[in-house]
C-alpha positions in Angstrom: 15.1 -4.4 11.4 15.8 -3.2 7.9 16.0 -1.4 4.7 11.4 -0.6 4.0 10.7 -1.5 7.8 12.7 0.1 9.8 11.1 1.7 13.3 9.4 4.8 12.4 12.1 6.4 14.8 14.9 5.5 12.6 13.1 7.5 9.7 13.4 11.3 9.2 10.8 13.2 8.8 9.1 13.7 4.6 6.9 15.9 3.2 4.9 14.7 0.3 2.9 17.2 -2.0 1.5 17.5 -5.4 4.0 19.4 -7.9 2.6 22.4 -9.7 4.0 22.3 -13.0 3.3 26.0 -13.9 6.2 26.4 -11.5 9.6 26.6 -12.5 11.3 25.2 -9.5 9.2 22.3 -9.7 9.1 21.5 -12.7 12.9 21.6 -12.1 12.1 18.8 -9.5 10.2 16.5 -11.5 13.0 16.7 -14.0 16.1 16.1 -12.3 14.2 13.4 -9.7 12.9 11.0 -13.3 16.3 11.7 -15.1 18.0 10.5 -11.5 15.6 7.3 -11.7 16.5 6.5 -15.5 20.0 6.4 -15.0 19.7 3.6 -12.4 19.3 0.3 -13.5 15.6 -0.6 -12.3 14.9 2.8 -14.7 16.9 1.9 -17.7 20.7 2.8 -16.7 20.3 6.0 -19.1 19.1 9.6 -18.4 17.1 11.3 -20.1 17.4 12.4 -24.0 17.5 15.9 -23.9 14.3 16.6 -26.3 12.4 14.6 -23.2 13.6 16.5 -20.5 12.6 19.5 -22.6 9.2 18.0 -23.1 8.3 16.8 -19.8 6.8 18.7 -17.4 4.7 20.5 -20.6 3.7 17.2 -21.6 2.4 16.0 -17.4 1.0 19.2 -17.4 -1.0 18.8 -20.9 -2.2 15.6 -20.3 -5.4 15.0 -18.3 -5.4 13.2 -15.3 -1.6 13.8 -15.1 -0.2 14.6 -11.7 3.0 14.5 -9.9 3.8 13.9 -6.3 7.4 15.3 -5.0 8.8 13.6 -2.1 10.8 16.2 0.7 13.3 15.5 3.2 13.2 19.1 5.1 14.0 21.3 1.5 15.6 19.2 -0.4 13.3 16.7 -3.0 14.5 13.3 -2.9 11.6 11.2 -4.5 9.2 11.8 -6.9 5.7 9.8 -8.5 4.1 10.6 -12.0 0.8 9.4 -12.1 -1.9 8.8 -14.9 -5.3 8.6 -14.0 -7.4 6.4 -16.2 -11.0 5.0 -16.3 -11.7 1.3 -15.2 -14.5 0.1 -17.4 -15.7 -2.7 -14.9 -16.0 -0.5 -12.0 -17.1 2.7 -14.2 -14.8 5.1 -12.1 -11.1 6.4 -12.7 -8.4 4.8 -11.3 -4.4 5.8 -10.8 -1.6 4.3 -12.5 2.0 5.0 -10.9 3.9 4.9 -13.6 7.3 6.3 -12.0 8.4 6.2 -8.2 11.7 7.5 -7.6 13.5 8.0 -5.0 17.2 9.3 -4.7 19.7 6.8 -4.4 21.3 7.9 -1.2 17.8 8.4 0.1 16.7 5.0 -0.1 15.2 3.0 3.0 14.2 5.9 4.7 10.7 6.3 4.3 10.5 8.2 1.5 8.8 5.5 -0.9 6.3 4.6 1.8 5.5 8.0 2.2 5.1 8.6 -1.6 2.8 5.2 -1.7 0.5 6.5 0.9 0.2 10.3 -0.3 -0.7 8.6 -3.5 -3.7 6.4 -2.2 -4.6 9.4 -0.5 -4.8 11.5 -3.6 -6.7 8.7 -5.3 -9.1 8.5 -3.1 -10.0 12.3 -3.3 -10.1 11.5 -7.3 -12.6 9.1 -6.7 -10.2 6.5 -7.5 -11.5 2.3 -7.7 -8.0 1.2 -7.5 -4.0 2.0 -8.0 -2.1 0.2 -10.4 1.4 0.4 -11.1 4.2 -2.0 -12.8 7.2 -3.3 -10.7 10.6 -5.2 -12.1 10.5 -8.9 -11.3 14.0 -8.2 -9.8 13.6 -4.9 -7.9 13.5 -6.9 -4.3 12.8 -3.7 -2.4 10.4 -2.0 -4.6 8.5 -5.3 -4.3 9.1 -5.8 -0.4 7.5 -2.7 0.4 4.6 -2.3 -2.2 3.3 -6.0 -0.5 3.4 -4.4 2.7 1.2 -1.5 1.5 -1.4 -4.5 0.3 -0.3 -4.2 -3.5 0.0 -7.6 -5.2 -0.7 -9.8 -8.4 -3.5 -9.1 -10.4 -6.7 -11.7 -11.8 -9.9 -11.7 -12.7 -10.1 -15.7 -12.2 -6.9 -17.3 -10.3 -7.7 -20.3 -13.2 -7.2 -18.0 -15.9 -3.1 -16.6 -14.4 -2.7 -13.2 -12.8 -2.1 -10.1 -16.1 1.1 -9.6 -17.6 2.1 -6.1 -18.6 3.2 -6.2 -22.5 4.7 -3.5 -24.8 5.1 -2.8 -28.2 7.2 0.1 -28.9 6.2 2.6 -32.2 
């Protein structure tokens, strides 16, 4: 086997906790682990500007419904996932957007992003959460792999009316 299923012996061991952004060595975390996943390519292929990494973990922290979930593999952090906690009108309860999963480079296809996935349906559920939602790149193979394996897939109302796009428009 592979990459997103290996056998659970071939993965080490990861700790997955909520960061506390009043802390400084977390905050640290959250920063380093995002810039890390915007200089890849599936993040952009730039780090971050230096007003956002000064911004940041204020900003999480400031924002309600904001919460952060950092990866460990024994001390060291080596993935992270910022989530946004919204309200779903049809089902009149919140639900969790993922709107970053990182995970080190070298780290990759070691359990880390599975372990991430389920700490954050687990801290969903405790929110009261309908539903998770997060955004993928059409390309990102692995990403995609192992959120279908976790049951994450295409989104419709009506399978006659397509499955949702996710549009921008930057200001």
């Amino acid at each position: 086997m592979t990459g997103l299923l290996a056998p659970i012996a071939a993965v080490r061991p990861v700790s997955v906790r909520l960061a506390d952004y009043a802390d400084a060595a977390d905050a640290a975390r959250v920063v380093a682990l995002l810039d890390s996943y915007a200089r890849d390519p599936m993040g952009g292929g730039q780090g971050l500007a230096d007003d956002v990494r000064a911004r940041l973990v204020s900003g999480l922290a400031a924002h309600p419904g904001a919460f952060s979930l950092l990866a460990f593999a024994g001390e060291e952090a080596v993935g992270l996932a910022n989530c946004i906690t919204g309200f779903s009108t049809f089902a009149t309860r919140p639900l969790v957007n993922i709107h970053d999963m990182a995970v080190l480079p070298g780290q990759r296809g070691q359990g880390i992003g599975r372990a991430l996935m389920l700490a954050v349906e687990a801290e969903a559920k405790t929110r009261g959460a309908c539903k998770i939602t997060l955004e993928v790149l059409s390309g990102n193979d692995a990403a995609k792999g192992l959120y279908a394996a976790l049951g994450y897939g295409d989104y419709a109302l009506d399978p006659q009316a397509g499955t949702a796009l996710f549009w921008e428009k930057k200001l």
